[in-house]
N, C-alpha and C positions, 0 to 999 in steps of 0.2 A: 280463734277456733270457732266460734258463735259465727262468725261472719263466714267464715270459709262454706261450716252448715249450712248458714241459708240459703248462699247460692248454689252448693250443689244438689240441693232437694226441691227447689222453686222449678217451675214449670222449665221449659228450653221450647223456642221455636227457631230450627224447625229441631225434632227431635232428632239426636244423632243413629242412635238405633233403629230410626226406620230405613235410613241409609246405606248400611251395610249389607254388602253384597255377601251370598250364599258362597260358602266354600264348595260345596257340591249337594247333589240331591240327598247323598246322606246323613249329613249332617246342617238343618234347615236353622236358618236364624228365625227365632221367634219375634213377629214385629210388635210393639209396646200396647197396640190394639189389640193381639189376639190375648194376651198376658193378664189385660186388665179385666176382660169380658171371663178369662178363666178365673179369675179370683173373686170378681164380680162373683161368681156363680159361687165359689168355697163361702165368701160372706153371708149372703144370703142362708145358704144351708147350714152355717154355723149360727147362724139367729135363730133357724128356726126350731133347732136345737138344743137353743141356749137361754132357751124365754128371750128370746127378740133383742139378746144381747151382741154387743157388737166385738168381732175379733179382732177390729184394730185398737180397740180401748183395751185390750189384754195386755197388759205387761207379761205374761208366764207362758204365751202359744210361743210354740218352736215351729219353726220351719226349713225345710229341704231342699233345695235344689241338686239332686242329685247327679245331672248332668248338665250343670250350664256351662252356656256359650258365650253369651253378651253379656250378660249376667241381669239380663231384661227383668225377669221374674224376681229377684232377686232386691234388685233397684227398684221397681214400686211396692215390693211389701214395705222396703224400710219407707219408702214414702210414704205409706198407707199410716202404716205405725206410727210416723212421726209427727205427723196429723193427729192422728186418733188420740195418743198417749199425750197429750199436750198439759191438760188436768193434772192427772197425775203425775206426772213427772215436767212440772212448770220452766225449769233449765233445758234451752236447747242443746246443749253441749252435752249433757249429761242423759239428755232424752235417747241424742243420737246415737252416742258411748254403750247405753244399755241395749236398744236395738242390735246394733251390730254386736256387739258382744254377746249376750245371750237369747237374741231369738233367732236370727238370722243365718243360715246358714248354708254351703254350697259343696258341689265338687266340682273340677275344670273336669274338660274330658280331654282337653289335649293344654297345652303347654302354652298356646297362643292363646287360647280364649279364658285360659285361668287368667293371665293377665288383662286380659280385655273385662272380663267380669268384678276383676278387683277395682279398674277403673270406672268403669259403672258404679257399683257400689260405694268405694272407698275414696272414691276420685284420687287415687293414685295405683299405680300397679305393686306397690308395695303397703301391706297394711299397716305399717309402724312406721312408714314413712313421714317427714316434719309434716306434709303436703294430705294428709290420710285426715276425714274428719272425723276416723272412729274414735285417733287418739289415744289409747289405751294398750293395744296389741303389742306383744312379745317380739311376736315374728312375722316374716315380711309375707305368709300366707293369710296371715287373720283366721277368720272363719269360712275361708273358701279355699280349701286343699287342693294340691293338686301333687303327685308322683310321678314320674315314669313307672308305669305294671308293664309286664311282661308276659305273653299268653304260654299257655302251658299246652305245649307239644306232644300228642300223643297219635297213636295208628300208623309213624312212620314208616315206610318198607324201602327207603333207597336211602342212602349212605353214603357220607363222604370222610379221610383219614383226616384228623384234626390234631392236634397237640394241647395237651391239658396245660396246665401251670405250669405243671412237673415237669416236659418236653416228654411228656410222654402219649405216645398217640392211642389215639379212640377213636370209635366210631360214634357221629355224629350223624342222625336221622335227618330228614332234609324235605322230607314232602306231606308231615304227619298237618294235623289239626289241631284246634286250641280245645281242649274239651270244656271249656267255657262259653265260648261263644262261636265255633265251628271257624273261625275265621284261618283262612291257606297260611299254612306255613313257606310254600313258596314264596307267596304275593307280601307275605308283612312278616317274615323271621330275618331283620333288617341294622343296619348298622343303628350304635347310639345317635347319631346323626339325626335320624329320621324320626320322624311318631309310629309309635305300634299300632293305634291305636287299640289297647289292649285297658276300658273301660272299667274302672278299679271297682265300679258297682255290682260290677255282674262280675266280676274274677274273683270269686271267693265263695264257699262251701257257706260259711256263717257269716250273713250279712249283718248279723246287729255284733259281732264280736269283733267285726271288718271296722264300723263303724266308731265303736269307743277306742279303735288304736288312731285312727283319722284325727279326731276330737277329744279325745283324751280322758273321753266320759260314758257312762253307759248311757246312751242320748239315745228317751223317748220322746221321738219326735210327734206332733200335732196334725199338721197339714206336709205333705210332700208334693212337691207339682211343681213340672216342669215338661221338656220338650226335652224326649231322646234319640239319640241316634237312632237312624232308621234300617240298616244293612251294612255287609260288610262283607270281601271275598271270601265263598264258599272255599271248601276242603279242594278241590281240584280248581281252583282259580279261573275257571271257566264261566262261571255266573256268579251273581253277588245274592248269597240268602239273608231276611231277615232276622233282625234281632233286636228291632222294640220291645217284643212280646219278653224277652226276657227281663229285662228293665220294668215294666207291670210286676211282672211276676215278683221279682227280686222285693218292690216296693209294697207288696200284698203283705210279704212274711216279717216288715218293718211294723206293723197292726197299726199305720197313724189311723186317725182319727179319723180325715179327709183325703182321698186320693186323686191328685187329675193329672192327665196328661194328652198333649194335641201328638194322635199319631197317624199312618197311615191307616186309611178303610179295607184296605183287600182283605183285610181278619174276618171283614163280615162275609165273604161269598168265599177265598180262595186264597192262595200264599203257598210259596215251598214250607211245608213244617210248622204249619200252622193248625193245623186240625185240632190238636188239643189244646190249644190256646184258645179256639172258636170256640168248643165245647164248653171251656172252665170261664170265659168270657157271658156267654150266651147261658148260660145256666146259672150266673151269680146275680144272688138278688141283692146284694150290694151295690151295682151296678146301677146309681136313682137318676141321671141324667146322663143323656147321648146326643151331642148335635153332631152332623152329618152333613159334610160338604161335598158333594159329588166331582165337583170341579176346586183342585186343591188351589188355584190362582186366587182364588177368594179368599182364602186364609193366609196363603203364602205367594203374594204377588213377584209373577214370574216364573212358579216354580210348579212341574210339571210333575206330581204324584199319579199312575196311573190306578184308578181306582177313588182320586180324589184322597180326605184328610178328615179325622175328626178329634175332636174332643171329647173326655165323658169324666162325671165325677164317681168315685167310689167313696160309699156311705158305711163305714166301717158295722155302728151301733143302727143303724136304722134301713134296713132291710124290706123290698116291699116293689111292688112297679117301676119302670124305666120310664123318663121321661125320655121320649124319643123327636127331637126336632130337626126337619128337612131343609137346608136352605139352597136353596138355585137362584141364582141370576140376582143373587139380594136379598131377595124375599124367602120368609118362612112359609114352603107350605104348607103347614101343618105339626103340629105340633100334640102327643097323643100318650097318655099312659098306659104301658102295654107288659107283660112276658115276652123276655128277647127268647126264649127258647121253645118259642112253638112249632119251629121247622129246623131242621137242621142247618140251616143257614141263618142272616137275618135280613130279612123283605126291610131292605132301605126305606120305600116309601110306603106308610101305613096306609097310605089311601086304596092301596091294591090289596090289600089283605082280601080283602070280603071276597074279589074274582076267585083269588087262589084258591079262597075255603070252599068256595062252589066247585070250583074245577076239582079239588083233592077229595072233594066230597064223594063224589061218583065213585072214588076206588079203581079208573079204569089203569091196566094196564099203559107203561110209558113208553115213550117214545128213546131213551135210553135204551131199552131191551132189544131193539130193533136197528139201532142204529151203532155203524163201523166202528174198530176201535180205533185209535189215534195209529198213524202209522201202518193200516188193516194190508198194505201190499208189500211191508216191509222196505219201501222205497221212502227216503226221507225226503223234507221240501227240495232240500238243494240238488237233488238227486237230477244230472243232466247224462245222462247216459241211454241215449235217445235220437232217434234220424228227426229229421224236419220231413221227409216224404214220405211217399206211403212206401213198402216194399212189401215182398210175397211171405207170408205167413205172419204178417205186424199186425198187434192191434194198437187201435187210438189209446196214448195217456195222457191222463187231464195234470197238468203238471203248472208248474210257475219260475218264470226266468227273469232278470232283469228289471223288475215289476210288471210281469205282463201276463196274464195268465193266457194259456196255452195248450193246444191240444198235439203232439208229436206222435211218433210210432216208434213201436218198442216189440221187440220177438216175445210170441207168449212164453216160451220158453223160460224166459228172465223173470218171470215170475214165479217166484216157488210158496210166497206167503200168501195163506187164501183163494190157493188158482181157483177153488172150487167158484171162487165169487164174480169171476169173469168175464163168463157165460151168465149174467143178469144183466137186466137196464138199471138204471142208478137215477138218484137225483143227488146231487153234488152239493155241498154246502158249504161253504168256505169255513180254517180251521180260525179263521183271524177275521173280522169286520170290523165295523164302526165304531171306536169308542170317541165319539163327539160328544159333550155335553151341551151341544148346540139341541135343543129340540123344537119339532119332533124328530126325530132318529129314525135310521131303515134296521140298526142294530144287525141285520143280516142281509149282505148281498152277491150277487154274481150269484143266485143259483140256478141251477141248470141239470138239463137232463143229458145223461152218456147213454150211448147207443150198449144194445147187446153184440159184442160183447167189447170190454172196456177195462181198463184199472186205470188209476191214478195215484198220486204222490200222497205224500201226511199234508199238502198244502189243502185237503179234502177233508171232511168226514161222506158218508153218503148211505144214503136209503136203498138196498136193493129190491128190485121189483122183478117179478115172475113175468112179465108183461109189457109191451108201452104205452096201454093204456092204462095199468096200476101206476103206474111213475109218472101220469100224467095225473092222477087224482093226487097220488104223491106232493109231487110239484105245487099243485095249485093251494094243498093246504100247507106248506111250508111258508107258503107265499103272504098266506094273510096275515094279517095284523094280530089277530087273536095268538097266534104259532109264535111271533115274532116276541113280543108282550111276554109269554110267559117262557118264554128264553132270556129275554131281557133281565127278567127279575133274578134273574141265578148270575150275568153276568156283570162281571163287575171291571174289566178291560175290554182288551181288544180280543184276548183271545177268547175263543168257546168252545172245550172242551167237551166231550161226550157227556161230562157230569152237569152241564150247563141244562140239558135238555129234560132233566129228570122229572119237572112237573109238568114238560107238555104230555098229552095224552094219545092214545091211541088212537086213530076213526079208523072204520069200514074204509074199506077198497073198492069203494062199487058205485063214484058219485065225483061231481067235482065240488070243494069244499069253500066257502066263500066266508067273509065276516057276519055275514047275518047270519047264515044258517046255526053258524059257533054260537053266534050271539043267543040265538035262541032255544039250542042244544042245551045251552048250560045258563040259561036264565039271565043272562047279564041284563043290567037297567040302563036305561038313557045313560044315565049318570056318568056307570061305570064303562060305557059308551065312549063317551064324551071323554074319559081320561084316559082308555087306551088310545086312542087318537089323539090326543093330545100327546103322548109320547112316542108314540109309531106312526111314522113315515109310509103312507100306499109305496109301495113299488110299482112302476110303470116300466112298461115293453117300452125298450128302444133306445132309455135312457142314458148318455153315460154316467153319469152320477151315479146310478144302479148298479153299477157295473164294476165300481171301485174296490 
């Protein structure tokens, strides 16, 4: 047994966990780097806590993984621990025995990574197995659970005749929701065969009552921290909504000690159904450290979060500043102690604070108030119902085909949403741009001016102007860098929404608007100079790159 331990807690090169491949974007395997740098971060903060004492020499901290997969997080605390606790507890066998037995603990989220996690762990996929180094355990789950749950169906309206036990038929609902976690009952109310994936963390009303039938104990946990699923098919199977924020939430009313969890970013600007996640997120001073990956490939190699990924810890008993850290391309740029809740969003890089506070300082009327709603002609992107020529009584629509943007003719007639907005000149802004975290960034391109009179698709938002030469001052301050910069800071994809624009500001109509004169409007310094440019891309006449 002592032998079996040591080998499977002594280092491995190369590490098998860094090898496995992603089941999908929703569910991200955590690589043993990002796991360690998380825990790194729970140790520290429990020293500092703890008069500089250490949590791997704890015999009596319990720990969560409430969603593992690899069972990553899982596999180095007991390595952590088994190190640490060396002293006190001088027997390998019995070091490890105790470890897994009462501090250690997990939940699979599906059926295949329970056993991959057990293997991690217990180096077998059974915990009572001869081949197990915990040695002790009952049953072949140990201390990392897993069930078949089942989501709980409600708001259906279509129905099919079924037969009960009895051979007696009923109606059976067919298109409702889980009211746990919104996930389609079309997409996943599915044979035993299959995974629901119906997450036993978040399917239950009382998460700590959930937990002592799991465990068998009323288990107050110390530290929870892990990596959770990230979405899941929405109520009408058409898009996939989030549902980490629940999983946070779920682990708040657990009151551990320490909290962390690597999720995605859109919480900080944008999300379906996030709003009050951002609010209760941004407003808790528990919240003492946040780093911030804009480009999720740097946390999760190969893997394509839009919005990028972060990590952050939650400080149950010590309440007070967020440690906020930026990293790009490797490097931290900065790193700063701040209030996440001084804007309704949260301004990802601290360095731009100071512009905003000037720009928001002025109180001038936005550029939101002024600009189209999403969809302002009632015509959707895909909308091809449209000649390629001119014909008599058409006007131009600014539309998008095949990737190509495009201008067709279409009967005034056929527009009944906002005719009144017709008869105006326009400057056109595309609903979708750049989200490269290549920089500098154009963040906005392809914009342009529409003739009086004109409409266009949702593939647009647009400025209308009483004039062409208003749409031409228009135009030219859309165009700068300064316009661009504090669009940027609200966007957090590719799309940009009308709510994107909320801190650009109003100007006069009677001038053309360039970066200096911004610059100088609103006081900005070399400095602050120096770092909008460094994030925004001039846009140049002529360009096709400009034009994407």
């Amino acid at each position: 047994m002592v032998e079996k331990a040591a080998f499977s807690l002594r280092g491995r090169n190369p590490d098998v966990l860094t090898c496995i491949a992603n089941l999908s974007n929703d569910e991200v395997f955590t690589p043993p780097e990002l796991a360690n740098r998380m825990l790194d971060i729970v140790a520290e903060s429990w020293a500092a806590s703890n008069g500089g004492a250490s949590i791997w020499a704890d015999s009596t901290v319990r720990f969560l993984d409430p969603f593992t997969k690899s069972g990553v997080f899982l596999r180095e605390i007991t390595r952590r621990l088994t190190e640490g606790l060396a002293n006190e507890i001088p027997d390998l066998q019995e070091r490890v025995a105790h470890v897994l037995t009462t501090q250690v603990f997990g939940i699979g989220i599906t059926y295949l990574t329970s056993l991959l996690a057990r293997r991690s762990v217990y180096c077998s996929k059974s915990a009572n197995s001869p081949h197990s180094i915990a040695g002790s355990f009952a049953t072949e789950e140990g201390n990392i659970w897993f069930e078949r749950t089942e989501h709980t169906w409600v708001g259906g309206t279509q129905w099919v005749l079924m037969s009960d036990e009895n051979g007696q038929q009923t109606k059976k609902f067919i298109d409702g929701r889980c009211k746990y976690c919104g996930a389609s009952q079309t997409s996943l109310d599915r044979g035993a065969e299959l995974e629901t994936h119906a997450y036993a963390f978040i399917h239950t009303d009382d998460i700590k009552a959930r937990l002592a039938e799991l465990f068998g104990d009323e288990m107050q946990f110390d530290i929870i921290i892990g990596n959770p699923p990230y979405q899941i098919g929405s109520a009408g199977g058409t898009r996939d909504v989030p549902i980490y924020q629940r999983f946070v939430e779920q682990a708040k009313k657990l009151e551990p000690r320490f909290l962390s969890m690597v999720i995605p970013s859109r919480w900080m600007a944008a999300g379906l159904g996030l709003s009050d996640f951002r609010a209760a997120m941004l407003g808790d001073p528990r919240i003492r450290k946040l780093v911030d990956y804009p480009d999720s490939s740097e946390l999760f190699p190969g893997v394509k979060l839009m919005g990028g990924a972060c990590y952050f810890l939650w400080d149950r008993d010590s309440p007070g500043l967020c440690e906020t850290t930026l990293v790009r391309a490797g490097q931290e740029l900065e790193t700063v102690e701040r209030h996440l809740d001084e804007f309704d969003i949260l301004v990802r890089d601290s360095r731009a604070l100071a512009i905003l506070r000037k720009v928001r300082d002025r109180q001038e009327p936005s550029m939101f108030d002024v600009l189209s709603a999403d969809k302002e002609f009632g015509l959707t992107s895909n909308f091809a119902d449209y000649k390629a020529d001119l014909f008599p009584s058409a006007i131009p629509l600014y539309a998008y085909q095949r990737g190509q943007r495009l201008v067709g003719w279409i009967a005034r007639n056929k527009i009944t949403k906002s005719a009144h907005l017709i008869d105006t000149w326009k400057v056109l802004i595309p609903a979708a741009g750049f989200e490269s975290q290549i920089f500098p960034t154009l963040v906005l391109s392809s914009i342009r001016r529409a003739p009086n009179p004109s409409a266009c698709t949702q593939t647009y938002l647009f400025l209308a102007a009483s004039s062409e030469a208003e749409a031409d001052y228009m135009e030219s301050y859309v165009k700068t860098r300064f316009f661009r910069f504090l669009v940027w800071l609200r966007k957090v994809s590719q799309h940009a929404t009308r709510s994107t624009y909320a801190w650009v500001p109003q100007q006069t109509w009677d001038q053309h608007w360039t970066d200096a004169a911004l610059y100088e409007k609103y006081g900005i310094t070399d400095d602050e100079q120096a770092l909008i440019e460094s994030i925004i891309r001039p846009l140049r006449a002529g360009h096709a790159e400009d034009d994407e």
